[in-house]
C-alpha positions as CSV (number, residue, x, y, z in Angstrom):
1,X,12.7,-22.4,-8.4
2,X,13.0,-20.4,-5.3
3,X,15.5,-21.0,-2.8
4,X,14.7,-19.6,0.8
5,X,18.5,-18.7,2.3
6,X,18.3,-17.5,6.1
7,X,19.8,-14.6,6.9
8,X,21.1,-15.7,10.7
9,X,22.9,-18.6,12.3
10,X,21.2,-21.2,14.2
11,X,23.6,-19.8,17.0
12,X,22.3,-16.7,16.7
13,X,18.7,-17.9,17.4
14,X,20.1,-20.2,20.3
15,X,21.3,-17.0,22.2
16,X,18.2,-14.5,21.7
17,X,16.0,-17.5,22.6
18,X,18.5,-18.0,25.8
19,X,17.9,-14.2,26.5
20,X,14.3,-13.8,25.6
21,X,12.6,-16.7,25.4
22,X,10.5,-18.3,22.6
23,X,8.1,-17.2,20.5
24,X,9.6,-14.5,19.1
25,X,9.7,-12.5,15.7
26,X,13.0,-12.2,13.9
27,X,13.6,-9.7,10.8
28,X,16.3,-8.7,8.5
29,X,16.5,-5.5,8.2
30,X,19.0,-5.5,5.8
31,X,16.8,-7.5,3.4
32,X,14.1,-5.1,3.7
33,X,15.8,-2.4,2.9
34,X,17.6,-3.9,-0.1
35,X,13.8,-4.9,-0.8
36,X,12.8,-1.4,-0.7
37,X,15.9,0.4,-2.4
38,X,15.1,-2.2,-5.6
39,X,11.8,-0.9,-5.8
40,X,12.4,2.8,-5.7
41,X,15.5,2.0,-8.3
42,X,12.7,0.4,-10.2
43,X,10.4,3.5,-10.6
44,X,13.5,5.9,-10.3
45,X,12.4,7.1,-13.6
46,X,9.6,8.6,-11.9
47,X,10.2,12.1,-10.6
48,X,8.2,11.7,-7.2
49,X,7.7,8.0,-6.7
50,X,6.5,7.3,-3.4
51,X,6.2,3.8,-1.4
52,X,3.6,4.1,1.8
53,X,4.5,1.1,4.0
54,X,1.1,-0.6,4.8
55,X,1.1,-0.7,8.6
56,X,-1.1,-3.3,8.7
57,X,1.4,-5.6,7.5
58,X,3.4,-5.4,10.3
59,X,2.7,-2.7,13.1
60,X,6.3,-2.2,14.0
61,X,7.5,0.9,15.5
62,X,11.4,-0.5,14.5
63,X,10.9,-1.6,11.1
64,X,8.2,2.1,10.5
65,X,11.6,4.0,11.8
66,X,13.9,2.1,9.7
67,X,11.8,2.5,6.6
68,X,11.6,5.8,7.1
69,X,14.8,6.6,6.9
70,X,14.6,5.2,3.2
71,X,12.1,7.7,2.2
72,X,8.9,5.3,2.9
73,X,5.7,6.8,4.4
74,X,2.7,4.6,6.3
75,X,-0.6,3.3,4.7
76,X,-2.9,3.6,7.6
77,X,-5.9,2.7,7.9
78,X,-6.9,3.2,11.6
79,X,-6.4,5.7,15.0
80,X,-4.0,2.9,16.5
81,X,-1.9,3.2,12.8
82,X,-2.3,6.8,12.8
83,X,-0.7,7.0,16.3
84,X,2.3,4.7,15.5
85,X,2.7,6.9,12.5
86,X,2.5,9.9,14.5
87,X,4.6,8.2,17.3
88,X,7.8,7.5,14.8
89,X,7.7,11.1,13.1
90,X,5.2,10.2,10.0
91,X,3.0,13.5,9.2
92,X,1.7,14.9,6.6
93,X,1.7,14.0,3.1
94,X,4.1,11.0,4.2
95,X,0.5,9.0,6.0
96,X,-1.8,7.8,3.5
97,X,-5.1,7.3,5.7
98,X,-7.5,5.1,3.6
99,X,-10.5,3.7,6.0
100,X,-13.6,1.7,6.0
101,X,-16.6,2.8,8.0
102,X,-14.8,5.8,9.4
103,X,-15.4,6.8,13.1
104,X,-15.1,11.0,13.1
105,X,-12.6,11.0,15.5
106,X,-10.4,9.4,12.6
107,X,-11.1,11.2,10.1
108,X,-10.2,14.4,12.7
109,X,-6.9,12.8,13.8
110,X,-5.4,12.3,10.1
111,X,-6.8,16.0,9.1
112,X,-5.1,17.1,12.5
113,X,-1.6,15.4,11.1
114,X,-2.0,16.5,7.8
115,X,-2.3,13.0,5.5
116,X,-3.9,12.4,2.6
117,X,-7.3,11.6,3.6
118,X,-8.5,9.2,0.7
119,X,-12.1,8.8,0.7
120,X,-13.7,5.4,0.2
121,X,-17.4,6.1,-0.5
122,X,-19.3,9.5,-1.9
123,X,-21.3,9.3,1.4
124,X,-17.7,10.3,3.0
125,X,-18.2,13.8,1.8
126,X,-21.1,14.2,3.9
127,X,-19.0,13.5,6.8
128,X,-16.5,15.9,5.5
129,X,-19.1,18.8,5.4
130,X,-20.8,17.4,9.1
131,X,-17.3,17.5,10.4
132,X,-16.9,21.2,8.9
133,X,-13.2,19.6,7.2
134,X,-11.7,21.1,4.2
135,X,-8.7,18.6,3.9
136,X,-5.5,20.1,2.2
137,X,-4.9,16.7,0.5
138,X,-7.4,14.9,-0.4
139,X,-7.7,11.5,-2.2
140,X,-10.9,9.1,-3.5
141,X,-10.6,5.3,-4.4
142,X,-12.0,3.9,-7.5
143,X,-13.6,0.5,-7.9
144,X,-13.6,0.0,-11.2
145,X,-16.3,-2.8,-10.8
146,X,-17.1,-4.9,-14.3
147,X,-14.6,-2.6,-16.2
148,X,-12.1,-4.4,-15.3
149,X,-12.2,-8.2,-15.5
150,X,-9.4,-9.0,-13.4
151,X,-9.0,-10.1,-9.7
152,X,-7.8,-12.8,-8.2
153,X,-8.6,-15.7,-5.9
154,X,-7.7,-13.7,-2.7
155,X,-9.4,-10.4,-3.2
156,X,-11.9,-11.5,-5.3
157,X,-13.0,-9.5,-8.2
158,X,-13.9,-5.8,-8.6
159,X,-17.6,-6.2,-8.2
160,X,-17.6,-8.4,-5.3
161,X,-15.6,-5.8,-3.6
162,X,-17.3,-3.4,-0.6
163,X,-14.5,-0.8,-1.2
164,X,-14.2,2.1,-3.1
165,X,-16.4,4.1,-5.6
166,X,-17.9,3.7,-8.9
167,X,-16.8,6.0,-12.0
168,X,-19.6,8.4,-11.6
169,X,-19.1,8.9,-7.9
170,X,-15.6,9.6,-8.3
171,X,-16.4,12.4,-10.8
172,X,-18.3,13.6,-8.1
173,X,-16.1,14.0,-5.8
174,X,-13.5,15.7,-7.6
175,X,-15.8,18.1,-8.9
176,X,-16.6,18.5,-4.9
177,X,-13.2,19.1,-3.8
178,X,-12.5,21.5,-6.8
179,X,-15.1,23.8,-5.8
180,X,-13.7,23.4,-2.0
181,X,-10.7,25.0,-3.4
182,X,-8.7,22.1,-2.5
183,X,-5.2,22.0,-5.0
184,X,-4.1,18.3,-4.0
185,X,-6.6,15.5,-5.5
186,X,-5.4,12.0,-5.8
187,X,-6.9,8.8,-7.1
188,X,-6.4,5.4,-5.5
189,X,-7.4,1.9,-5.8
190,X,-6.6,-1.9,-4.6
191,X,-8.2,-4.2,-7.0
192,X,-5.5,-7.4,-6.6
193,X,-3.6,-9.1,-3.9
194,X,-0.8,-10.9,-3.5
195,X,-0.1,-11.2,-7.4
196,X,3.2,-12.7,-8.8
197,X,2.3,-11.7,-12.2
198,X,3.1,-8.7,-14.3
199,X,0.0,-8.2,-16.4
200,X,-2.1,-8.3,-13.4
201,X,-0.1,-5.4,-11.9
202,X,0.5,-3.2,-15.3
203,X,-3.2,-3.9,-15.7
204,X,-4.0,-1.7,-12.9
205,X,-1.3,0.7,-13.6
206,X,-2.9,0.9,-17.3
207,X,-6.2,1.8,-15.6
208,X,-5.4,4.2,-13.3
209,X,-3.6,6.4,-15.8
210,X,-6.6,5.9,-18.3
211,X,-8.6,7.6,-15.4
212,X,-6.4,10.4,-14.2
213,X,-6.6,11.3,-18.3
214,X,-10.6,11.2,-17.9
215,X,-10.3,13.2,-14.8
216,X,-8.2,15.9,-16.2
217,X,-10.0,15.9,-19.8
218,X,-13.5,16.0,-18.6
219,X,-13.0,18.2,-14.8
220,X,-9.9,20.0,-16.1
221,X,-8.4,18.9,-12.7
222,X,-4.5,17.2,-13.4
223,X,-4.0,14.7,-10.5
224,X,-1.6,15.3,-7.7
225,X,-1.4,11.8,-7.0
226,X,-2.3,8.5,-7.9
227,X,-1.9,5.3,-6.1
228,X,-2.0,2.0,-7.2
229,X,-2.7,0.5,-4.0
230,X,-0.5,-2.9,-2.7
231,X,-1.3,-5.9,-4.4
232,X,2.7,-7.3,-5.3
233,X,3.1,-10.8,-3.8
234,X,5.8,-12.9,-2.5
235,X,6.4,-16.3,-3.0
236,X,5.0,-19.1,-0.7
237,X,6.3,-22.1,-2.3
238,X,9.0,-23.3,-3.5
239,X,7.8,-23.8,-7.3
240,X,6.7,-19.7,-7.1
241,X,9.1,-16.8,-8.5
242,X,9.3,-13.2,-6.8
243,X,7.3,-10.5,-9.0
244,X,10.2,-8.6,-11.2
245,X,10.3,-5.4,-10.2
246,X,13.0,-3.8,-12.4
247,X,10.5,-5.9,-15.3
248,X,7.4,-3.7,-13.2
249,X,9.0,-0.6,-13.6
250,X,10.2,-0.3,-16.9
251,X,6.1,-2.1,-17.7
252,X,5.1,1.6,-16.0
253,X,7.4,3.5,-17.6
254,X,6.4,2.5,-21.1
255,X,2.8,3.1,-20.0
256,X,3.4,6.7,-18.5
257,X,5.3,7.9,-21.6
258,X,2.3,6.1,-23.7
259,X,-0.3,7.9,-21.8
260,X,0.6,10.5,-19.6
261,X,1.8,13.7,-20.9
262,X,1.5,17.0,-18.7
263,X,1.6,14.4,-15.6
264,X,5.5,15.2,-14.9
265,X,4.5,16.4,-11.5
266,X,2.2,13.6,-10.3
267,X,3.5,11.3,-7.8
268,X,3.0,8.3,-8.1
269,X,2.8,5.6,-5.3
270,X,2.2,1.9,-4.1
271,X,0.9,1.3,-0.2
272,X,3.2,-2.8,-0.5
273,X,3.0,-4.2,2.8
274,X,3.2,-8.0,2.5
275,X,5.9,-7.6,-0.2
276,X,8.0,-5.4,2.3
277,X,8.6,-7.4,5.3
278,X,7.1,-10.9,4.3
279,X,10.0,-12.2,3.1
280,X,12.5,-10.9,5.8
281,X,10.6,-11.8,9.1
282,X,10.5,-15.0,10.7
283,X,8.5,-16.6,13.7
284,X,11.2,-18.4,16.1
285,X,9.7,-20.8,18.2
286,X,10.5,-24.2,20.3
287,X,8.7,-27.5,20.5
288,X,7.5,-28.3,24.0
289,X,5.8,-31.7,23.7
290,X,6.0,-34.5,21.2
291,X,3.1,-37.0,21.1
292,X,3.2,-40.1,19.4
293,X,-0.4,-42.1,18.7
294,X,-1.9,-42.8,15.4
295,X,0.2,-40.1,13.7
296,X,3.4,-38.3,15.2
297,X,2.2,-34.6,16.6
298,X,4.8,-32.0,17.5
C-alpha cells in the first residue's frame, strides 16, 4: 500500500498562508525532479531519450524553468503553451506542438519557433501547403484504431478516439514529407491514460516500434523520432501502487534490442504530464464556515 508523506511542515503552511492568503498551490520541487531524474535513469540506455513536459498538466512558468534545467522540453498543444514555452527559453526541437483543430496562426507560431509540428489528421497537410510551410521537423500521430484492443476507462479505446490518423493515412504523410525534402519524420501516439500497469504501457511501446519498422521497410524513411505520448499514472488511492519505472525501462529496452536494429539514432520520447507534478503539488486551503443540519458540511 501507498503511503502519502508530505514534504512540508504544517508550520510552514501556517506562514505562507499568513503571507499570502488561502487558496494556494504548493509543490515540491525536489520531488519532481527526483521524479524526473528516475525516469531519464530508467531509459538511460537509450542514446537520445527525451521527456516533453505536457504543459497542460500544469502551466507553470516555475516548475517549465525548473524542468528545464533537467533536460525536459514542453508538449504544447496551444498559442497560450507555445508562448509559455517560448517565454521560459523552450525552442526548437525541445516544443513538441501536437493540436486539435488547428487555427493557422498556430501552426505559424510553432514553425516560427522551430518545434516539431506533429500532425493529427491527413487533412493537416492541406493546411501545410495553404500556409506555403515546409516544416524542418515534422511529426504525424497514429491511431491505431481496432489494431490494438487496449484502452482504458479514461481515454476510451482506439476507435472511439477523434485523434490521430489511421495506418494508411500515416503512410501518406510520410511519403508527403519525403518528397518535401524534409530529413526529420517522427511518429507519435496517445492511446492510454493514466495507466498503473506495465503491459498497458509496453503494449504501446511494442506498437510503435512495429510501425517505425513498417515505415522504414515499406517508404525506406528510418524515423527521427518516435513518441509514445503520456499515458503513465499516479496513484489516487491508497490501495494503488506507482507504475515501476526502472521495471518500464528495462520492458523497452528488451523491446528495442528485439526489434529495432539501425534505429541507434532515433530518439525516443514520452510527453508525461500528470505523472510529473501530480504527486508533488498540493492545494492549500482553509475552512471558512462549518454548518451543522442533517449531515455536518465543512
Amino acid at each position: 500500500m501507498s503511503e502519502k508523506k508530505l514534504p512540508f511542515s504544517e508550520e510552514l503552511v501556517r506562514e505562507i498562508a499568513a503571507v499570502y492568503g488561502t487558496p494556494f498551490h504548493l509543490y515540491d520541487e525536489k520531488g519532481i525532479s527526483d521524479n524526473v531524474k528516475r525516469l531519464q535513469k530508467a531509459f538511460s540506455w537509450s542514446s537520445d531519450f527525451h521527456e516533453y513536459f505536457a504543459v497542460k498538466a500544469t502551466p507553470n512558468p516555475w516548475i517549465m524553468k525548473s524542468l528545464k534545467k533537467l533536460g525536459v522540453g514542453a508538449d504544447c498543444s496551444s498559442m497560450a503553451e507555445l508562448i509559455l514555452a517560448e517565454t521560459v527559453g523552450i525552442t526548437g526541437e525541445e516544443i513538441v506542438f501536437s493540436s486539435n483543430d488547428t487555427p493557422d496562426e498556430e501552426f505559424l507560431k510553432a514553425h516560427e519557433l522551430g518545434a516539431i509540428i506533429n500532425l493529427d489528421d491527413i487533412s493537416n497537410l492541406e493546411d501545410m501547403e495553404r500556409l506555403h510551410l515546409v516544416p524542418k521537423r515534422i511529426c504525424f500521430r497514429y491511431n491505431p484504431g481496432s489494431d490494438l484492443a487496449r484502452g482504458n476507462a479514461i481515454i476510451g479505446t482506439p476507435q472511439e478516439a477523434k485523434y490521430g490518423m489511421t495506418r494508411e493515412q500515416l503512410f501518406k504523410c510520410v511519403a508527403w514529407a519525403k518528397n518535401k525534402g524534409i530529413g526529420y519524420i517522427g511518429i507519435h501516439t496517445m492511446v492510454i491514460s493514466a495507466e498503473l500497469e506495465l503491459p498497458g504501457l509496453l503494449g504501446t511501446i511494442s506498437m510503435m516500434f512495429d510501425l517505425a519498422n513498417e515505415i522504414r521497410n515499406n517508404h525506406g524513411v528510418t524515423v527521427s523520432f518516435i513518441d509514445f505520448g503520456g499515458g503513465i499514472g499516479i496513484p489516487y488511492r491508497p490501495e494503488q501502487e506507482p507504475v515501476d519505472l526502472e521495471g518500464l525501462g528495462e520492458g523497452a529496452k528488451k523491446l528495442f534490442e528485439e526489434k529495432m536494429r539501425g534505429f541507434e539514432n532515433t530518439r525516443i520520447c514520452f510527453e508525461c504530464g500528470r505523472m510529473i507534478t501530480g504527486p508533488y503539488g498540493y492545494l492549500v486551503t482553509k475552512a471558512i464556515h462549518y454548518k451543522n443540519i442533517y449531515r455536518d458540511y465543512i
